[in-house]
C-alpha positions in Angstrom: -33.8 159.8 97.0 -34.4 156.5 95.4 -35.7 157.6 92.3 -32.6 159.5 91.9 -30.6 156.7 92.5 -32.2 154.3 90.4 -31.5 157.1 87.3 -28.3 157.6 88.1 -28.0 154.0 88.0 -29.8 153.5 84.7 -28.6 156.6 83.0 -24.8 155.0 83.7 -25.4 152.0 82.4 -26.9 152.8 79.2 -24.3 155.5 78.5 -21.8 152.7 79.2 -23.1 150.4 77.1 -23.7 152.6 74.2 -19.9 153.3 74.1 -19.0 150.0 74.3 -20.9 149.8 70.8 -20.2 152.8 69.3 -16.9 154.0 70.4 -15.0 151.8 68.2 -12.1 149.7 69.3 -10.4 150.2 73.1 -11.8 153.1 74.0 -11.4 154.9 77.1 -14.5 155.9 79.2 -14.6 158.4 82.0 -17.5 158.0 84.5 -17.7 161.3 86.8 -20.0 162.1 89.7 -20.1 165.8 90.9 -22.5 166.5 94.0 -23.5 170.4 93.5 -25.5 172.4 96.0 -29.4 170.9 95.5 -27.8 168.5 92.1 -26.2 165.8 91.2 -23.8 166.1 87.7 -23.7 162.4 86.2 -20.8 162.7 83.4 -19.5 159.6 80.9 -17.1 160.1 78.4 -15.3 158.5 75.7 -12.7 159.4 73.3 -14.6 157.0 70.5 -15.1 157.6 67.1 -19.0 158.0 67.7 -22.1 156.6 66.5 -22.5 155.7 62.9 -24.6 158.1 61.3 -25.7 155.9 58.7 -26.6 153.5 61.4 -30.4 153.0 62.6 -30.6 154.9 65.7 -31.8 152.9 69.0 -34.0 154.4 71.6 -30.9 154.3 74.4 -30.6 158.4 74.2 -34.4 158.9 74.6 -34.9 156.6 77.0 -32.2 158.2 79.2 -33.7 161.7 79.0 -36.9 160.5 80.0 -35.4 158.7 83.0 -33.9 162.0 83.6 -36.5 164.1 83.0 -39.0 161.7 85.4 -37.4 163.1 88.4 -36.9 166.3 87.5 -33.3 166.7 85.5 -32.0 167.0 82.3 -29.5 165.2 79.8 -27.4 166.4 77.6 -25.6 164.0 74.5 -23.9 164.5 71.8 -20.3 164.5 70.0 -17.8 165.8 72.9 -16.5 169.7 72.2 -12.6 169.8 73.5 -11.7 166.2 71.9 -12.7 163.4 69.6 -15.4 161.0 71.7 -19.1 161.3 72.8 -20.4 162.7 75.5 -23.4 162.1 78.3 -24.2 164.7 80.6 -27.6 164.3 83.5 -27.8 166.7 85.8 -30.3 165.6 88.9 -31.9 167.6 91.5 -31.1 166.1 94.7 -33.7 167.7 97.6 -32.1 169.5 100.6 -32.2 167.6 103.9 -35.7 168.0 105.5 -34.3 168.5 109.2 -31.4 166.6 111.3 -31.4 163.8 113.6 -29.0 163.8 116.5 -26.2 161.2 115.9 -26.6 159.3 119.3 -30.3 160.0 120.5 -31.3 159.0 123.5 -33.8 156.1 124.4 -36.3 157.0 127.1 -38.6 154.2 128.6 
């Protein structure tokens, strides 16, 4: 769906961007996109040294869950687990086709 598409969009960038400010010099940034059954996984990581925590925080992780949550997903941010770097996770829900259309239908007059 749009919407979906649009968030994906959106939700990319501003993870993108935020790493490019807070990841520190040359750091290298994963972008993943998993289709699951009914979901879409949207993953960016970086192997950064993080935000500052004596920096003033921004509104670029809020505004992503909200995009998120507006059509019906979730984020997940925060310091990455397995390595040094940060880490953006959206999960979507991506609705199951409606019905099929034949690949060459037929025109009648």
């Amino acid at each position: 769906p749009p919407a979906v598409g649009a968030a994906v969009y959106r939700i990319t960038q501003e993870a993108l961007t935020n790493a490019v400010r807070h990841a520190g010099p040359k750091p290298s940034v994963r972008v993943a996109v998993h289709a699951e059954r009914g979901a879409l996984r949207l993953s960016v990581t970086d192997d950064g040294t993080g935000p500052d925590p004596a920096g003033t925080p921004g509104f670029g992780l809020v505004g992503m869950r909200e995009r998120a949550r507006s059509v019906g997903g979730t984020l997940d941010a925060g310091p990455r687990e397995d390595a040094d770097g940060f880490e953006v996770t959206a999960v979507l829900p991506t609705p199951a086709p409606t019905g099929t259309a034949p690949l060459n239908p037929e025109r009648t007059a």
